[in-house]
MIBA-410881 format. One record per residue: residue number from 1; x, y, z of N, C-alpha, C in turn. Coordinates in steps of 0.001 Angstrom, whole numbers, plus 500000, padded with zeros to 6 digits. Example, Ala and Ser with C-alpha at 12.3 -4.5 7.8 and 13.67 -1.06 7.14 Angstrom:
<recs>
REC, 1, 513190, 494310, 507800, 512300, 495500, 507800, 513200, 496700, 507800
REC, 2, 512850, 497750, 507080, 513670, 498940, 507140, 512900, 500030, 507870
</recs>
This chain:
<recs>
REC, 1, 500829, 498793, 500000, 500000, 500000, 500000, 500853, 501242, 500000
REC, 2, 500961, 502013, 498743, 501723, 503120, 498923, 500612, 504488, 499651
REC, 3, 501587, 505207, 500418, 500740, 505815, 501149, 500598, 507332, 500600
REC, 4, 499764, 507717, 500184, 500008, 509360, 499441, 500715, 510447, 500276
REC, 5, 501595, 511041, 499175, 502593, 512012, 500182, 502098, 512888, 500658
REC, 6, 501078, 513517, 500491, 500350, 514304, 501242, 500170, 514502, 502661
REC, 7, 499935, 512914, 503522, 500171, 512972, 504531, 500980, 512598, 505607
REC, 8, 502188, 513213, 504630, 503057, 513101, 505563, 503789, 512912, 507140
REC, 9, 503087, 513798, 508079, 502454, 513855, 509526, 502194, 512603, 509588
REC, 10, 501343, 511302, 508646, 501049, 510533, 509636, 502057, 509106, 508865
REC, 11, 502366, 508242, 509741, 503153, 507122, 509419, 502964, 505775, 510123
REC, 12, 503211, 504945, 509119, 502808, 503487, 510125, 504161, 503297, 511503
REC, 13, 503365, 503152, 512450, 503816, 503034, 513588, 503885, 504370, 514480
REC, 14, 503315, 505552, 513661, 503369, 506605, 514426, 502170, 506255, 515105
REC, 15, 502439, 507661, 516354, 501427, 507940, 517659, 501133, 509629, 517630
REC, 16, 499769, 508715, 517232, 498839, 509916, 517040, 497750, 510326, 518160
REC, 17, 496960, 511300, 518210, 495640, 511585, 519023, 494537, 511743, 518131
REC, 18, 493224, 511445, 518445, 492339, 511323, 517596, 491286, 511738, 518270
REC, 19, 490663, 512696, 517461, 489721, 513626, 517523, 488901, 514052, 516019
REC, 20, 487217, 514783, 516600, 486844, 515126, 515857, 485392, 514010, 515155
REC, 21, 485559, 513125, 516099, 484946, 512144, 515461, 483536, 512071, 516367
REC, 22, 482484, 511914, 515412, 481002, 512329, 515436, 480650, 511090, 515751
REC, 23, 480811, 510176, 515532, 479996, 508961, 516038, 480388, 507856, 516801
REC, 24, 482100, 508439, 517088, 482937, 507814, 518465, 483590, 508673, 519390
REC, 25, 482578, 509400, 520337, 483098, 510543, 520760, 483947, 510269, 521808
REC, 26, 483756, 508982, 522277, 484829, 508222, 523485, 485806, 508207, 523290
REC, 27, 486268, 507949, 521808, 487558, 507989, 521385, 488215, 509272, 521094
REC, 28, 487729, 510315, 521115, 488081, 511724, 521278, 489050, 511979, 522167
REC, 29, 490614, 512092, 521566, 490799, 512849, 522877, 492477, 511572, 523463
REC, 30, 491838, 510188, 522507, 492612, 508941, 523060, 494172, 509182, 521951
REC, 31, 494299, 508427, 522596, 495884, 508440, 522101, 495811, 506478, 521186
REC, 32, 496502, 506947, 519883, 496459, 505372, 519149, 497915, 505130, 518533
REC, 33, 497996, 504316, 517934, 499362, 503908, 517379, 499309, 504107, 515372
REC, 34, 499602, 503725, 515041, 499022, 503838, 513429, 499561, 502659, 513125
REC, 35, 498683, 501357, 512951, 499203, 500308, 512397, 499275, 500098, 510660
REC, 36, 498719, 500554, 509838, 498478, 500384, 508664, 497683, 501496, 507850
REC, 37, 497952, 501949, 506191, 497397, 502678, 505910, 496627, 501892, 504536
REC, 38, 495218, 502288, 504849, 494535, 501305, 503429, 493888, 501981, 502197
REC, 39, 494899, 501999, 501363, 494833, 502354, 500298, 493128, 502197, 499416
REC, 40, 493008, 501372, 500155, 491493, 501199, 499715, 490183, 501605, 500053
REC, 41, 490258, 502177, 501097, 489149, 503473, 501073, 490024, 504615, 502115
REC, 42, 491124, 504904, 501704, 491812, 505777, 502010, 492051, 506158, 503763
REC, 43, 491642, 505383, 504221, 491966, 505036, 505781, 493129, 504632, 506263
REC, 44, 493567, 505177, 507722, 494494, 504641, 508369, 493908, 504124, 509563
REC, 45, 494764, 503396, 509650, 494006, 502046, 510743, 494847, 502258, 511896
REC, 46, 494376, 502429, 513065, 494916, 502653, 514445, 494781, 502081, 515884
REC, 47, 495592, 501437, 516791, 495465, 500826, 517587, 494991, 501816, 518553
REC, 48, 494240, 501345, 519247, 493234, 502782, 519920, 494055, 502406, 521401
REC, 49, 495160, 503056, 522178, 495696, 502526, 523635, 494918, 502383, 524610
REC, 50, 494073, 502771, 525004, 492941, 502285, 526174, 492310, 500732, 525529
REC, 51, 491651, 500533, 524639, 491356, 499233, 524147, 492182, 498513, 523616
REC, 52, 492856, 498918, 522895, 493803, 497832, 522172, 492995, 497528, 520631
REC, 53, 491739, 498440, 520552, 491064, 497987, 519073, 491422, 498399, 518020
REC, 54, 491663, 497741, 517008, 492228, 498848, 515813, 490810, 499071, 515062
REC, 55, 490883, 500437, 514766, 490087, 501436, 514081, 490212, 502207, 513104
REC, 56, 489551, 501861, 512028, 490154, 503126, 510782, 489791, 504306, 510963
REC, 57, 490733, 505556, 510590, 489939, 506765, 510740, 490481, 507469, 509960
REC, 58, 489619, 508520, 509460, 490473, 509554, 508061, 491462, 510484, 508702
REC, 59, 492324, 510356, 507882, 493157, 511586, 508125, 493084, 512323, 509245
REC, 60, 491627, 513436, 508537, 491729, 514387, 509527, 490813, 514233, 511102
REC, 61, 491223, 513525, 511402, 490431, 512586, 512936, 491903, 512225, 513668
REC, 62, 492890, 512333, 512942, 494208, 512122, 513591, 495200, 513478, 514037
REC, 63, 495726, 512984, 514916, 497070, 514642, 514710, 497996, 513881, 515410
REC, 64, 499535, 514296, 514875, 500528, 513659, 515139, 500831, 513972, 516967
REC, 65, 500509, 512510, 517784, 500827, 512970, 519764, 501774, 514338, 519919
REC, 66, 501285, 514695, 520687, 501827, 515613, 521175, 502075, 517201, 520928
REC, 67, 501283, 516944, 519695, 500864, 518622, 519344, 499577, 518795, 519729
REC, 68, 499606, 520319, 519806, 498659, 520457, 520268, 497643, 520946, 519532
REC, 69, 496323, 520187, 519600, 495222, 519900, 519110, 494239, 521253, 518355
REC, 70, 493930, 522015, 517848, 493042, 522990, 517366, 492533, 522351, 516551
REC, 71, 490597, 522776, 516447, 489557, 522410, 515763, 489250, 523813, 515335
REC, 72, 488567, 523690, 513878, 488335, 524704, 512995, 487303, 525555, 513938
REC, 73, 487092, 526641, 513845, 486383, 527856, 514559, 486954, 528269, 516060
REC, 74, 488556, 527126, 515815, 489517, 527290, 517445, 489786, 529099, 517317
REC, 75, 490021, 529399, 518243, 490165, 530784, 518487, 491997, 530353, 518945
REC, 76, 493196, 530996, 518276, 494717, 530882, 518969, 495242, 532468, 518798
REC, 77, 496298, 532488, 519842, 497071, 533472, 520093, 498372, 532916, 519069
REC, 78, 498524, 533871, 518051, 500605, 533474, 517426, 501397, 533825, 518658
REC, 79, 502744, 532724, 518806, 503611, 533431, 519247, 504864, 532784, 518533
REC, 80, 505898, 533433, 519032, 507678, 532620, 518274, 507851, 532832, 517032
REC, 81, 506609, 533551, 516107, 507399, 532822, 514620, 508416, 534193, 514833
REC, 82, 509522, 533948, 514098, 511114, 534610, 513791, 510896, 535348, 512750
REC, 83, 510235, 535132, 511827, 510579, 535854, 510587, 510209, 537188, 510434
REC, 84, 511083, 538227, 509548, 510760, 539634, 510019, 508803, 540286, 510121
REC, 85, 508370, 539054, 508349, 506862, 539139, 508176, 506227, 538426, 509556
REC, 86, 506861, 537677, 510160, 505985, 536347, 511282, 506423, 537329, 512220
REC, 87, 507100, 538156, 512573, 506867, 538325, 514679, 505960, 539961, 514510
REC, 88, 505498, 541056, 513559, 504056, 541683, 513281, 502877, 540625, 513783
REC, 89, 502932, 539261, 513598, 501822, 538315, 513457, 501676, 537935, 515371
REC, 90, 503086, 538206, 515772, 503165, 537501, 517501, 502279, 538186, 518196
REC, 91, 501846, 537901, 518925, 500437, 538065, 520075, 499411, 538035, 519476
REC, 92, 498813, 538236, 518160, 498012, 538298, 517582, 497036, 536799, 517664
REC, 93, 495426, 537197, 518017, 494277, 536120, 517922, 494086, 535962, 516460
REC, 94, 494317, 534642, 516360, 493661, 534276, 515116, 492422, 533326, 515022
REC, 95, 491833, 532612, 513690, 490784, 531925, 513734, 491514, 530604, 512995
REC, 96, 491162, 529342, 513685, 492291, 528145, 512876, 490461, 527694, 512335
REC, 97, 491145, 527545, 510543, 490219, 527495, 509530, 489921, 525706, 509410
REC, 98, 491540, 525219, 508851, 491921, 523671, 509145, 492909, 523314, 509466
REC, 99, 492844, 521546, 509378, 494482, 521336, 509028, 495060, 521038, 508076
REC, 100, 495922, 521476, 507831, 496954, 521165, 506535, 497349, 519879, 506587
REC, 101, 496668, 519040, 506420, 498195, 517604, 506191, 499274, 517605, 505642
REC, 102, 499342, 518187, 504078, 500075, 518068, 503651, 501060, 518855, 504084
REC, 103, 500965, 520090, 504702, 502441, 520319, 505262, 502115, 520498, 506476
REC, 104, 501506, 519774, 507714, 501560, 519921, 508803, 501424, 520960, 509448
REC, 105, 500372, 521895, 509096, 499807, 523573, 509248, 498838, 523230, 509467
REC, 106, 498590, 524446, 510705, 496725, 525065, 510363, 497143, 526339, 509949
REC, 107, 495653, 526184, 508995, 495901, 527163, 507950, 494714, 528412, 509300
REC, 108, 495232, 529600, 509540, 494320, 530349, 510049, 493801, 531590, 509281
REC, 109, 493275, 532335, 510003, 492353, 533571, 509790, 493191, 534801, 510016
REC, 110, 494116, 535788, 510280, 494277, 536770, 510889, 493867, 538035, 510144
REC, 111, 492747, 538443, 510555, 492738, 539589, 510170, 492359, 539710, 508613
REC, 112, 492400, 539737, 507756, 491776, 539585, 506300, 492949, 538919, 506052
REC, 113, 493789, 538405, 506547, 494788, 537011, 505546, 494465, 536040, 506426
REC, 114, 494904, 534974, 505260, 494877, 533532, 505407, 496574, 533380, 505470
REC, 115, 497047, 532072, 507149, 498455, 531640, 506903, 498686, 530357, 507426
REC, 116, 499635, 529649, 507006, 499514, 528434, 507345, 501003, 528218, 508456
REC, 117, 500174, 527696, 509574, 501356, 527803, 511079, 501171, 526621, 511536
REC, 118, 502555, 525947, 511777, 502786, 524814, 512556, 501935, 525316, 514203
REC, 119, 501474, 523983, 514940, 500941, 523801, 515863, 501804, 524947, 517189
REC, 120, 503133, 524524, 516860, 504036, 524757, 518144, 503586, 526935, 517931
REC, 121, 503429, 527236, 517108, 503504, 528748, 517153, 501862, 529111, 517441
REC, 122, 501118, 527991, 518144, 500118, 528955, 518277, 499402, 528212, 519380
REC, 123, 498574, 529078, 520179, 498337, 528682, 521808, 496702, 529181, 521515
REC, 124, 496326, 528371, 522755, 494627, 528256, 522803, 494370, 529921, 522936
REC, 125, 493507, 530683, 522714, 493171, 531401, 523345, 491579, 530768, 523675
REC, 126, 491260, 530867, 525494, 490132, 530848, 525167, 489243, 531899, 525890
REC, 127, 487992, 531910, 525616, 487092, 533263, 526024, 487244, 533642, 527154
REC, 128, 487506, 534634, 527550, 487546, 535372, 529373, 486734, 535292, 529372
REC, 129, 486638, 534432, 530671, 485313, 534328, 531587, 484774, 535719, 532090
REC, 130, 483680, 536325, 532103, 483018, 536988, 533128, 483142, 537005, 533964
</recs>
C-alpha cells in the first residue's frame, strides 16, 4: 500500500491523538498507534491505547501525539514565529480554519489574511470568563 505524500504527519507506527469524530466521541481525545494505511478506502488504521482495538479513521480525525490539538472555529494566540513578516503576526488572535496535512499547518484567519502555522507557534486562546 503506497501511502500518498500528502500525509506526511502521519506514518505506520506513528502515535497519534484522535479527535473530531462524530459517532465515536469516546475515542476523542485517546491516544492510538498507526498500524496500517489502506489504500482502499483511504483510511488509516489505528490501535486505539485504552482498548487495544484497531480502528480506521480519516486523516483528519488524527494529529501527530503531542501537538497540540486545534479544531476549525479554534480561536489561537501566534507566538515565536522569527521571521521579520511572522513576529508583526506575535500576540496576535487568530481563527484556525483547518488542518493542513500536507504540510503539517493550520491554515488560520488573521485579520483579512489567510496563513499556514505549525501547531508549536500557536496557543489556545480561550474566552475570558466573566
Amino acid at each position: 500500500g503506497e501511502c500518498p505524500k500528502s500525509m506526511a504527519a502521519l506514518t505506520i507506527g506513528g502515535r497519534v491523538t484522535v479527535l473530531g469524530l462524530k459517532n465515536a466521541e469516546h475515542l476523542n481525545g485517546q491516544g492510538a498507534e498507526i498500524v496500517r494505511y489502506n489504500a482502499v478506502n483511504g483510511r488509516w488504521e489505528a490501535r486505539v491505547n485504552i482498548t487495544g482495538e484497531v480502528k480506521a479513521f480519516r486523516a483528519e480525525n488524527l494529529r501527530p501525539a503531542g501537538e497540540m490539538v486545534f479544531e476549525s472555529g479554534d480561536r489561537a494566540r501566534i507566538h515565536s514565529l522569527r521571521s521579520e513578516a511572522g513576529q508583526t503576526l506575535n500576540r496576535q488572535v487568530c481563527e484556525v480554519l483547518r488542518y493542513l496535512h500536507d504540510v503539517s499547518r493550520y491554515e488560520v484567519r488573521v485579520g483579512d489574511q489567510t496563513k499556514a502555522l505549525r501547531a508549536e507557534n500557536l496557543a489556545p486562546e480561550f474566552p475570558t470568563s466573566r
